[in-house]
LUMFI-512097 format. One line per field, with one value per residue (C-alpha): residue in one letter; x, y, z. Coordinates in Angstrom, 2 decimals. Last residue first. Example, Ala and Ser with C-alpha at 12.3 -4.5 7.8 and 13.67 -1.06 7.14 Angstrom:
2
residu	c(S,A)
xx	c(13.67,12.30)
yy	c(-1.06,-4.50)
zz	c(7.14,7.80)
***
This chain:
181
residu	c(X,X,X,X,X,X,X,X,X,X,X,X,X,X,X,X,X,X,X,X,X,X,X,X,X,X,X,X,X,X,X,X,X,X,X,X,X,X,X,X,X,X,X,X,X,X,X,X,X,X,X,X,X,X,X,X,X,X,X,X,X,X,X,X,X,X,X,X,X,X,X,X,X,X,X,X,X,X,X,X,X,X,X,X,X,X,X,X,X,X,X,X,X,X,X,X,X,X,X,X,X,X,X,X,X,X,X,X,X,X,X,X,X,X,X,X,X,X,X,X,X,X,X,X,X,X,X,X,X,X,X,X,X,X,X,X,X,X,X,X,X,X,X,X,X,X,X,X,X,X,X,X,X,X,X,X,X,X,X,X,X,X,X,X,X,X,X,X,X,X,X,X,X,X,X,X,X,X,X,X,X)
xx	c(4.46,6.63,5.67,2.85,0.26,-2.32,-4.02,-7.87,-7.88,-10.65,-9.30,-10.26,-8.75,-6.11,-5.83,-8.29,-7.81,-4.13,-5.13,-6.62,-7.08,-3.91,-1.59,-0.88,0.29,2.08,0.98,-0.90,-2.34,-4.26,-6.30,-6.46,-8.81,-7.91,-9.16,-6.24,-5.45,-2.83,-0.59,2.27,0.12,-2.72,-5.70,-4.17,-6.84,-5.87,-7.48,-5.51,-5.53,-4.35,-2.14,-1.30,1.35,2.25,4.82,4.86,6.26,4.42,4.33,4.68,1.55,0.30,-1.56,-1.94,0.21,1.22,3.85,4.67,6.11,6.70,5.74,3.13,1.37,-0.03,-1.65,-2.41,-4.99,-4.59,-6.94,-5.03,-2.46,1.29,0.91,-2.25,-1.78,1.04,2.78,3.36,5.96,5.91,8.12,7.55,5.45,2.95,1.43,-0.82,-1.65,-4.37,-6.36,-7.26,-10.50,-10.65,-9.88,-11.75,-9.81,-12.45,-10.00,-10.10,-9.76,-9.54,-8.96,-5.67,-3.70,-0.40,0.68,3.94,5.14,7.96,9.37,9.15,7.62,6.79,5.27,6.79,10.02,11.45,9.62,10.62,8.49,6.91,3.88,2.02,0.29,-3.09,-5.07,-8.99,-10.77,-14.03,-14.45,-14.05,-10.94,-9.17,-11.33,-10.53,-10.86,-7.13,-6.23,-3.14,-0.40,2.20,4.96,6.23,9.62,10.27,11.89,9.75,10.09,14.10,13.95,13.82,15.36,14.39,16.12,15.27,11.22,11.55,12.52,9.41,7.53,10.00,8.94,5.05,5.86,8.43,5.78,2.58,5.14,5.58,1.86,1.34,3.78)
yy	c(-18.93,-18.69,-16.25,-14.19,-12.04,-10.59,-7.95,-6.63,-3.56,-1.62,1.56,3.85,7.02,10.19,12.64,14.78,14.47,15.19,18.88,20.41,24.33,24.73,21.71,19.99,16.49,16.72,13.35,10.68,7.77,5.12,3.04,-0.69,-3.43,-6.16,-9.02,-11.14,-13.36,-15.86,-17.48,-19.34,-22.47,-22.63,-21.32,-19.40,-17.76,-14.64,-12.81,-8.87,-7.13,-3.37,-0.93,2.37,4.82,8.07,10.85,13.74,15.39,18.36,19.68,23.43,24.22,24.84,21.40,20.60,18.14,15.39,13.33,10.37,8.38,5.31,2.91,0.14,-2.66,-5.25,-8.18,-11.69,-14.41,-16.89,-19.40,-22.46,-22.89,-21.93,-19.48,-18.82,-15.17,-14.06,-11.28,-8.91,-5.60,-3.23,-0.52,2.67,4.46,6.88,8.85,11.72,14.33,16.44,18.21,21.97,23.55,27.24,30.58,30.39,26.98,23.89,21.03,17.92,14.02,12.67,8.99,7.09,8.00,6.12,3.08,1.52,-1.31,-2.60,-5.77,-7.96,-11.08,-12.71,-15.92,-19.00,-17.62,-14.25,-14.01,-11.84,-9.08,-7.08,-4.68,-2.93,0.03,1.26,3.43,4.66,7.44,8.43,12.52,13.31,14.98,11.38,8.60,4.68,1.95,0.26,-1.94,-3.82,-5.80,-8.39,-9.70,-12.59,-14.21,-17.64,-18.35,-20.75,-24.46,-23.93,-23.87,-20.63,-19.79,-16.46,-13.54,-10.75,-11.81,-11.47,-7.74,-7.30,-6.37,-3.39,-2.17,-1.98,-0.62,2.60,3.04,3.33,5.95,7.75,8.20,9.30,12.10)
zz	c(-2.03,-4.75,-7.73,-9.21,-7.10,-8.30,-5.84,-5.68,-3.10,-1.10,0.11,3.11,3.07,3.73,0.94,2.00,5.35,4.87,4.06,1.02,0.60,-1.78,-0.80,2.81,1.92,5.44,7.08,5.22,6.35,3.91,5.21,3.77,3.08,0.97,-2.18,-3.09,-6.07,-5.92,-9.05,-8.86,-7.53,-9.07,-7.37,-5.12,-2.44,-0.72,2.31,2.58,6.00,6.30,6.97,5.02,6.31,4.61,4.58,2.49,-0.55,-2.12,-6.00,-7.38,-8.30,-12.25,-12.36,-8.87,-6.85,-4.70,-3.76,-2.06,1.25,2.59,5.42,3.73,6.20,5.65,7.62,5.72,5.60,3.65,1.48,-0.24,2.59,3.16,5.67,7.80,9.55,6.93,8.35,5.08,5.72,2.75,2.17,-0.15,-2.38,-3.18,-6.13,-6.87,-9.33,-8.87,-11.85,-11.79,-11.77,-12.74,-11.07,-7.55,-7.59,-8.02,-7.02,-9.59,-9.71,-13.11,-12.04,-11.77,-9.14,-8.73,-6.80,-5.26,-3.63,-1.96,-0.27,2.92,3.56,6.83,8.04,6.89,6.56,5.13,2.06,-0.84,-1.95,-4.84,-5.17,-8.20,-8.61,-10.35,-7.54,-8.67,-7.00,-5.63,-4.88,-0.71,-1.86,-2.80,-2.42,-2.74,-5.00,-4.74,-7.75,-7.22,-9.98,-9.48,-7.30,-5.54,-3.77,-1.83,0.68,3.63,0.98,1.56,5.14,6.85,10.08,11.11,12.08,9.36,10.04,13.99,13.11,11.32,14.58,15.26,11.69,12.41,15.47,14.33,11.79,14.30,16.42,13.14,12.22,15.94,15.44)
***
Protein backbone atom coordinates (compact mmCIF):
# COMPACT_ATOMS: atom_id res chain seq x y z
CA UNK A 1 0.00 0.00 0.00
CA UNK A 2 2.73 2.42 0.87
CA UNK A 3 4.33 1.87 -2.67
CA UNK A 4 0.97 3.13 -4.09
CA UNK A 5 0.46 6.10 -1.82
CA UNK A 6 4.40 7.21 -2.89
CA UNK A 7 2.95 6.79 -6.68
CA UNK A 8 -0.25 8.60 -6.25
CA UNK A 9 2.46 11.66 -4.93
CA UNK A 10 4.94 11.46 -7.30
CA UNK A 11 2.08 11.81 -10.03
CA UNK A 12 0.01 14.56 -8.17
CA UNK A 13 3.35 16.63 -8.27
CA UNK A 14 3.55 16.29 -12.12
CA UNK A 15 0.31 17.85 -12.52
CA UNK A 16 1.96 21.44 -12.43
CA UNK A 17 4.10 20.01 -15.46
CA UNK A 18 0.68 19.27 -17.87
CA UNK A 19 -0.31 23.04 -17.02
CA UNK A 20 2.52 25.02 -17.73
CA UNK A 21 3.27 27.68 -20.07
CA UNK A 22 6.28 26.86 -22.02
CA UNK A 23 8.00 29.04 -24.41
CA UNK A 24 9.48 27.58 -27.32
CA UNK A 25 13.26 27.31 -25.78
CA UNK A 26 11.14 25.08 -22.39
CA UNK A 27 9.87 21.94 -25.14
CA UNK A 28 12.11 20.03 -26.03
CA UNK A 29 12.39 16.04 -26.17
CA UNK A 30 15.46 13.41 -25.24
CA UNK A 31 16.35 9.91 -25.06
CA UNK A 32 19.19 7.45 -24.89
CA UNK A 33 20.72 4.60 -23.10
CA UNK A 34 21.11 3.66 -18.85
CA UNK A 35 23.31 1.37 -17.04
CA UNK A 36 21.98 0.58 -13.53
CA UNK A 37 24.65 -1.51 -11.21
CA UNK A 38 22.46 -2.94 -8.78
CA UNK A 39 21.70 -6.41 -6.92
CA UNK A 40 19.15 -8.79 -7.55
CA UNK A 41 19.01 -11.83 -4.77
CA UNK A 42 21.64 -10.23 -2.69
CA UNK A 43 24.10 -11.36 -5.99
CA UNK A 44 25.43 -7.98 -8.03
CA UNK A 45 23.65 -7.27 -11.17
CA UNK A 46 23.83 -5.27 -14.28
CA UNK A 47 20.47 -3.20 -15.89
CA UNK A 48 20.79 -2.21 -19.81
CA UNK A 49 17.61 0.06 -20.64
CA UNK A 50 16.97 3.09 -22.14
CA UNK A 51 14.65 6.20 -21.29
CA UNK A 52 12.77 8.86 -23.40
CA UNK A 53 10.83 12.09 -22.58
CA UNK A 54 9.46 15.30 -23.69
CA UNK A 55 9.73 18.36 -21.53
CA UNK A 56 6.90 20.12 -20.18
CA UNK A 57 8.57 23.57 -19.29
CA UNK A 58 11.56 24.54 -17.70
CA UNK A 59 11.30 22.09 -15.05
CA UNK A 60 9.52 18.89 -15.86
CA UNK A 61 9.75 16.13 -18.38
CA UNK A 62 7.74 13.26 -18.78
CA UNK A 63 8.25 9.95 -20.74
CA UNK A 64 9.13 6.22 -20.36
CA UNK A 65 11.80 3.99 -19.75
CA UNK A 66 12.59 0.61 -19.54
CA UNK A 67 15.47 -1.85 -18.51
CA UNK A 68 16.23 -5.53 -18.54
CA UNK A 69 18.54 -7.80 -16.51
CA UNK A 70 21.65 -8.36 -17.78
CA UNK A 71 23.88 -10.59 -15.64
CA UNK A 72 23.63 -14.41 -15.06
CA UNK A 73 21.85 -14.20 -11.87
CA UNK A 74 20.79 -17.67 -10.41
CA UNK A 75 18.54 -19.34 -7.52
CA UNK A 76 20.08 -22.63 -6.12
CA UNK A 77 16.67 -24.88 -6.27
CA UNK A 78 17.14 -28.16 -4.17
CA UNK A 79 17.09 -29.61 -7.89
CA UNK A 80 19.58 -27.43 -9.79
CA UNK A 81 20.24 -23.69 -10.22
CA UNK A 82 18.07 -21.88 -12.47
CA UNK A 83 18.59 -18.43 -14.12
CA UNK A 84 16.19 -15.31 -13.39
CA UNK A 85 14.83 -13.29 -15.85
CA UNK A 86 13.91 -9.79 -15.15
CA UNK A 87 12.65 -6.63 -16.66
CA UNK A 88 10.72 -3.42 -15.75
CA UNK A 89 9.07 -0.59 -17.20
CA UNK A 90 6.93 2.23 -17.13
CA UNK A 91 6.47 6.14 -16.57
CA UNK A 92 8.94 8.54 -15.74
CA UNK A 93 8.36 11.94 -14.14
CA UNK A 94 11.90 14.31 -14.24
CA UNK A 95 11.71 17.75 -12.06
CA UNK A 96 14.70 19.41 -13.08
CA UNK A 97 16.25 21.18 -9.83
CA UNK A 98 18.62 23.64 -12.05
CA UNK A 99 17.16 23.72 -15.63
CA UNK A 100 18.78 24.88 -18.55
CA UNK A 101 22.47 25.02 -17.25
CA UNK A 102 25.72 23.11 -17.96
CA UNK A 103 25.54 20.86 -14.65
CA UNK A 104 21.79 19.84 -13.46
CA UNK A 105 20.43 18.41 -10.97
CA UNK A 106 17.34 16.35 -11.45
CA UNK A 107 14.70 14.12 -9.31
CA UNK A 108 13.26 10.86 -10.86
CA UNK A 109 10.99 8.95 -10.40
CA UNK A 110 9.71 5.60 -12.45
CA UNK A 111 5.87 4.18 -11.70
CA UNK A 112 5.54 0.93 -13.71
CA UNK A 113 5.62 -2.46 -13.53
CA UNK A 114 7.64 -5.85 -14.75
CA UNK A 115 8.10 -9.32 -14.76
CA UNK A 116 10.03 -11.90 -13.45
CA UNK A 117 10.92 -15.40 -13.77
CA UNK A 118 12.79 -18.74 -13.45
CA UNK A 119 13.77 -20.90 -16.16
CA UNK A 120 11.04 -23.70 -16.04
CA UNK A 121 8.45 -21.30 -13.80
CA UNK A 122 5.69 -19.81 -15.01
CA UNK A 123 6.60 -15.90 -14.86
CA UNK A 124 5.23 -13.05 -12.26
CA UNK A 125 3.99 -9.49 -12.91
CA UNK A 126 4.33 -6.89 -10.27
CA UNK A 127 4.39 -3.41 -9.47
CA UNK A 128 7.43 -1.23 -8.90
CA UNK A 129 8.49 2.30 -8.05
CA UNK A 130 12.08 3.61 -8.37
CA UNK A 131 13.01 7.29 -7.38
CA UNK A 132 15.94 8.91 -7.45
CA UNK A 133 18.30 12.00 -8.17
CA UNK A 134 20.39 12.09 -11.40
CA UNK A 135 23.44 15.26 -11.73
CA UNK A 136 24.06 15.80 -15.53
CA UNK A 137 26.66 17.73 -17.29
CA UNK A 138 26.18 18.38 -21.33
CA UNK A 139 29.09 18.95 -22.86
CA UNK A 140 27.79 19.76 -26.20
CA UNK A 141 24.69 20.63 -26.47
CA UNK A 142 22.46 17.53 -27.74
CA UNK A 143 24.32 15.43 -25.79
CA UNK A 144 24.25 15.03 -21.62
CA UNK A 145 25.67 12.41 -19.57
CA UNK A 146 24.27 11.60 -16.14
CA UNK A 147 25.59 9.73 -13.21
CA UNK A 148 22.20 8.68 -10.55
CA UNK A 149 21.11 7.03 -7.58
CA UNK A 150 17.95 5.17 -7.49
CA UNK A 151 15.94 2.47 -5.32
CA UNK A 152 14.13 0.30 -6.82
CA UNK A 153 10.58 -0.79 -5.14
CA UNK A 154 8.93 -3.69 -5.93
CA UNK A 155 5.65 -5.05 -4.68
CA UNK A 156 4.35 -8.63 -5.55
CA UNK A 157 7.48 -10.16 -7.42
CA UNK A 158 6.91 -13.06 -5.03
CA UNK A 159 8.55 -16.23 -6.97
CA UNK A 160 9.92 -19.65 -5.57
CA UNK A 161 11.62 -18.66 -2.11
CA UNK A 162 12.35 -14.92 -3.21
CA UNK A 163 10.25 -12.05 -2.08
CA UNK A 164 10.27 -8.28 -3.10
CA UNK A 165 13.36 -7.90 -0.95
CA UNK A 166 15.16 -9.67 -3.23
CA UNK A 167 14.29 -7.90 -6.04
CA UNK A 168 14.08 -4.55 -4.43
CA UNK A 169 17.61 -2.32 -4.48
CA UNK A 170 19.90 0.34 -4.58
CA UNK A 171 21.20 1.22 -8.15
CA UNK A 172 23.91 3.38 -9.32
CA UNK A 173 23.13 4.61 -12.98
CA UNK A 174 25.29 6.25 -15.94
CA UNK A 175 22.60 7.85 -18.54
CA UNK A 176 23.14 9.37 -22.19
CA UNK A 177 20.94 11.50 -23.08
CA UNK A 178 20.44 12.85 -26.77
CA UNK A 179 18.11 15.67 -27.76
CA UNK A 180 16.79 19.26 -26.67
CA UNK A 181 17.46 20.36 -23.44
Amino acid sequence: MKYIILSALTLIMAIPAIGQNASQEDVGGFGGPEIAFSTVNDRSAIFIGGRGAKRAGKHWSIGGGGYGLASSIEVIDSREERAIGLGYGGLIVEYFVLPNRPLQLSIVSLIGGGGVDIKEEKGKAFFVFEPGLEIGYSPATPFRLGLGISYRMTQEAHIQRLSDRDFSGLSWRITFRFGAF
